[in-house]
C-alpha positions as CSV (number, residue, x, y, z in Angstrom):
1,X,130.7,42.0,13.0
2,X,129.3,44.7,15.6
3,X,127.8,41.9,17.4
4,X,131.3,40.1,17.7
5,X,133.0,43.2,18.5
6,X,130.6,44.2,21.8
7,X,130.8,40.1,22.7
8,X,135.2,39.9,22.2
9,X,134.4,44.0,24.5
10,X,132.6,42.4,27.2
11,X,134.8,39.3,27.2
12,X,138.4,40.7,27.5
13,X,137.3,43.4,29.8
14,X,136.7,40.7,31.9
15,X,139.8,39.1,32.1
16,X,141.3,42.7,32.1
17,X,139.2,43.8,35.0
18,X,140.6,40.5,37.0
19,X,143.9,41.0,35.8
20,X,143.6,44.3,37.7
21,X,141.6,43.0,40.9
22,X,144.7,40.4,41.6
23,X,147.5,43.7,40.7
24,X,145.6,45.5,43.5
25,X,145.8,42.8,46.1
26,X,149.6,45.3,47.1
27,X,147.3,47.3,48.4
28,X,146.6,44.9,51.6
29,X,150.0,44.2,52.4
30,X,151.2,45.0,55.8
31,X,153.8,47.6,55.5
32,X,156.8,46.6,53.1
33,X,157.5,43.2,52.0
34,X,159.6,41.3,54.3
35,X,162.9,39.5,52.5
36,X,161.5,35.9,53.4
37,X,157.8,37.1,51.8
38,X,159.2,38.7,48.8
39,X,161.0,35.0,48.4
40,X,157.8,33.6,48.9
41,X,156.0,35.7,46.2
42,X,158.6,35.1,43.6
43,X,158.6,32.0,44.0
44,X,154.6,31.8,43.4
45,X,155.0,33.9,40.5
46,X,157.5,31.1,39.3
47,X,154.9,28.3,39.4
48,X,152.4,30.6,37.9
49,X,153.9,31.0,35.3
50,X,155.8,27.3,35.0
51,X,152.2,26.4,34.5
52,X,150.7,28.7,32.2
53,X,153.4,27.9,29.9
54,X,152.3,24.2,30.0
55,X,148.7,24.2,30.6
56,X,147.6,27.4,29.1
57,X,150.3,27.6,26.3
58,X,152.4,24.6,25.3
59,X,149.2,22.3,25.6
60,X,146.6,24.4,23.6
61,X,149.5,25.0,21.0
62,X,150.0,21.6,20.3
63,X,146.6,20.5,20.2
64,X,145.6,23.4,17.4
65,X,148.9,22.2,15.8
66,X,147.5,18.8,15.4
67,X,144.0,19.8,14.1
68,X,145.5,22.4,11.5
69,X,147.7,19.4,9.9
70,X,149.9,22.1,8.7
71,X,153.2,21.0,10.4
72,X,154.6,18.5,12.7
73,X,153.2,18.7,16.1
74,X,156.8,19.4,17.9
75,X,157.6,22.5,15.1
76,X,155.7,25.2,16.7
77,X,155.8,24.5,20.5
78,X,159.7,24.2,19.5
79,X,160.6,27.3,17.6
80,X,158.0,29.3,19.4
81,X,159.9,28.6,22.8
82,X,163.2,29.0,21.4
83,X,162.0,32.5,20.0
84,X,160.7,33.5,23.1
85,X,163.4,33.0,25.2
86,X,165.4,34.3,22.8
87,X,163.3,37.5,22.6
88,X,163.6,37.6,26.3
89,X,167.4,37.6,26.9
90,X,167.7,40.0,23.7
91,X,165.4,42.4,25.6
92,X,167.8,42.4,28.7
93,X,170.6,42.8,27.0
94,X,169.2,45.9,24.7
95,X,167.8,47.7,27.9
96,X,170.8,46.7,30.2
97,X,168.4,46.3,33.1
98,X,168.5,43.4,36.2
99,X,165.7,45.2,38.1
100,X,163.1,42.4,39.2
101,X,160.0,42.5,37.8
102,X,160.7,44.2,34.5
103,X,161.3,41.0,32.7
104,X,158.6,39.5,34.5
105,X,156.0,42.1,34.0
106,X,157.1,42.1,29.5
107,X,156.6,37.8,29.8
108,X,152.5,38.0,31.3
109,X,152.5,40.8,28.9
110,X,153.3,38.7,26.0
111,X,151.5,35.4,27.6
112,X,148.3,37.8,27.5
113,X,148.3,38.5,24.2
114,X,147.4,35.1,22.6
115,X,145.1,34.9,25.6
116,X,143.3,38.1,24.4
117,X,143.1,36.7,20.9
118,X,141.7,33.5,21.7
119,X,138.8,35.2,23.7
120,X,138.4,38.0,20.3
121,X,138.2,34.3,18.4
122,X,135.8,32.2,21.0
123,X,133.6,35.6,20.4
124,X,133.7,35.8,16.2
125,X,133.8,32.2,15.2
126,X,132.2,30.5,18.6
127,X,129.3,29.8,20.5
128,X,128.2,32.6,22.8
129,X,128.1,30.1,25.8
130,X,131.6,28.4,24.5
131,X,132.9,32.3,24.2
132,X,131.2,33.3,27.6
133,X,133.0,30.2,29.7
134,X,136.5,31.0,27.9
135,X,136.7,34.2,29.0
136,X,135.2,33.1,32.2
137,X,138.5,30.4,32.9
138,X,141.2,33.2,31.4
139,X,139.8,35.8,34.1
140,X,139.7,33.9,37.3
141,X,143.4,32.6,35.8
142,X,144.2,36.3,35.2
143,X,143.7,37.3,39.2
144,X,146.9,35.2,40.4
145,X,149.0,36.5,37.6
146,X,148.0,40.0,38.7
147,X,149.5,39.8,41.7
148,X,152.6,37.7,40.6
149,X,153.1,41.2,38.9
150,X,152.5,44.1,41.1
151,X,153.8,42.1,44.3
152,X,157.5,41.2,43.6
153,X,157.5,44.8,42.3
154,X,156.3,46.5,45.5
155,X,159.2,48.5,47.5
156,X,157.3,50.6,49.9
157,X,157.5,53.9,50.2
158,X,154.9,54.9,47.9
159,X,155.6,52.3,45.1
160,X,152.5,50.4,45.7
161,X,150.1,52.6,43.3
162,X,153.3,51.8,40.8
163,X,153.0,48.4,41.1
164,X,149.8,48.0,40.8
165,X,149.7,50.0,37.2
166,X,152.2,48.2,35.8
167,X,150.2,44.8,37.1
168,X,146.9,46.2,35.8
169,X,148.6,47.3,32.4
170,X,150.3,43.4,32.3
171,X,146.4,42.6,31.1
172,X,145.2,45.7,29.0
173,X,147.0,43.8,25.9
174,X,144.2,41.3,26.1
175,X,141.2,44.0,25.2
176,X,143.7,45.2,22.0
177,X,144.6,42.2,20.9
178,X,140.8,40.4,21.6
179,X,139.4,43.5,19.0
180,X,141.7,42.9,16.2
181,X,141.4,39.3,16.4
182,X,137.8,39.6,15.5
183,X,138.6,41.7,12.3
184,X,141.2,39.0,11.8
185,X,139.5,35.8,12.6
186,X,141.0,33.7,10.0
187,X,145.1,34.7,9.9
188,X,145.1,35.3,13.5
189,X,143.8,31.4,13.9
190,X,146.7,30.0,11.8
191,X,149.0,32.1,13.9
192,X,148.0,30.9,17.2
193,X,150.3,27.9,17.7
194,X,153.0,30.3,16.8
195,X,152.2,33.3,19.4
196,X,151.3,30.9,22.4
197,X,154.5,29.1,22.4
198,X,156.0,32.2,21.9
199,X,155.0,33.3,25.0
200,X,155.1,30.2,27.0
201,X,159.2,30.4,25.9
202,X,159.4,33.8,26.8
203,X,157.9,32.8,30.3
204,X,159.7,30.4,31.1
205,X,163.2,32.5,30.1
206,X,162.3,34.6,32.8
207,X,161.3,31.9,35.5
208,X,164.5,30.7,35.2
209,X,166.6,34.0,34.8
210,X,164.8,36.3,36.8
211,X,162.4,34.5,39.4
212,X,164.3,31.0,40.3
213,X,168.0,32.7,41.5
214,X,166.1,35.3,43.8
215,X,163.1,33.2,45.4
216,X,165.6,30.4,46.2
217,X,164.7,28.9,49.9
218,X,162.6,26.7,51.6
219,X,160.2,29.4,51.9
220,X,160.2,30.2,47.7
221,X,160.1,26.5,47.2
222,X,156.9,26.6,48.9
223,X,155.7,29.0,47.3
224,X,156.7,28.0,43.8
225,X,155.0,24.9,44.6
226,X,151.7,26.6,45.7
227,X,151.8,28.9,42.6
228,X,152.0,25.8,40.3
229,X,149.4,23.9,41.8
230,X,147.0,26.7,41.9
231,X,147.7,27.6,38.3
232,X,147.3,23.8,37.2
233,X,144.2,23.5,39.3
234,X,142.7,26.6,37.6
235,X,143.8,25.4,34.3
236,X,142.5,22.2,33.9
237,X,139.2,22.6,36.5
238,X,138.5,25.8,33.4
239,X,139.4,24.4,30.5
């Protein structure tokens, strides 16, 4: 149990550490974000995040679906979308706020969370190389998202050291959530399905909502297609 603990320690302080590394890349920008920029950054967060949900979420979800036999392939990925977005516009409405990023930063929040538990798991019930390359791919996928946080936040004038918190803190879920996993192997597995779609809807609720509307141009197209591809290359290169 001790041994598991230290391994799921190392593991998501990895993929935190990166989380924060891609939050501090505000730090280099030139002065404040210029309009046709902060279009092209939203527009990467977009296809970040359009392919987390499928790659990193939806996919995984289904596949565990299948081997557990439990339900219907479709039942999970379905209610678990519907629930995030749900969650999502629930959330807006509750805190009454359109202020960019907020949304954004509460959907990596949640998407890091089964992440963090499926490192905790690789670490108590897998191999140590197996646990060792998982959290390996979630880290170097963690460094993009980093930034899709703490960038579309920055306003200048200070706000940068802001931004990059609340992009570091997007990943400090994973370290909680790895830990308890371990003392929870077995219920947190049969919940997994459940959580990742979950977050995949909740991701996508805001992709559309929040990052779409305000990154649309030729210059956010671009950059929602650059975000996507990177994401998918990441994905599927890391398993």
């Amino acid at each position: 149990m001790k041994l598991a603990l230290c391994r799921a320690a190392l593991g998501t302080g990895f993929t935190f550490l990166m989380t924060a590394l891609g939050a501090a890349m505000v730090f280099f920008l030139p002065g404040e974000p210029r309009p046709r920029f902060q279009k092209i950054m939203l527009g990467f967060a977009g296809g970040v995040m359009t392919a987390a949900s499928v790659w990193s979420l939806l996919i995984p979800a289904m596949e565990q679906t299948e081997a557990d036999g439990l339900f219907p392939v479709w039942i999970p990925p379905t209610l678990g979308i519907l629930s995030g977005a749900v969650f999502l516009s629930a959330l807006e409405s509750v805190t009454a706020t359109r202020r960019r990023g907020t949304l954004l930063m509460t959907a990596i929040t949640l998407h890091n969370i089964p992440e963090g538990m499926a490192v905790g798991l690789a670490c108590a019930c897998g191999s140590v190389a197996g646990a060792a390359a998982l959290a390996f791919g979630i880290g170097i996928q963690n460094f993009p998202e980093g930034a899709a946080v703490s960038i579309p936040l920055c306003r200048g004038r200070g706000d940068r050291a802001r931004a990059f918190l609340y992009g570091a803190l997007s990943g400090a879920v994973e370290p909680l959530f790895g830990l308890l996993s371990v003392g929870a192997a077995a219920f947190a597995q049969s919940l997994m399905p459940w959580l990742l779609s979950f977050a995949a809807g909740a991701m996508l609720y805001v992709t559309v909502e929040e990052l779409t509307p305000q990154s649309r141009s030729r210059a956010g197209t671009c950059g929602y297609l650059s975000g996507f591809l990177l994401m998918m290359a990441l994905d599927v290169a890391l398993g």
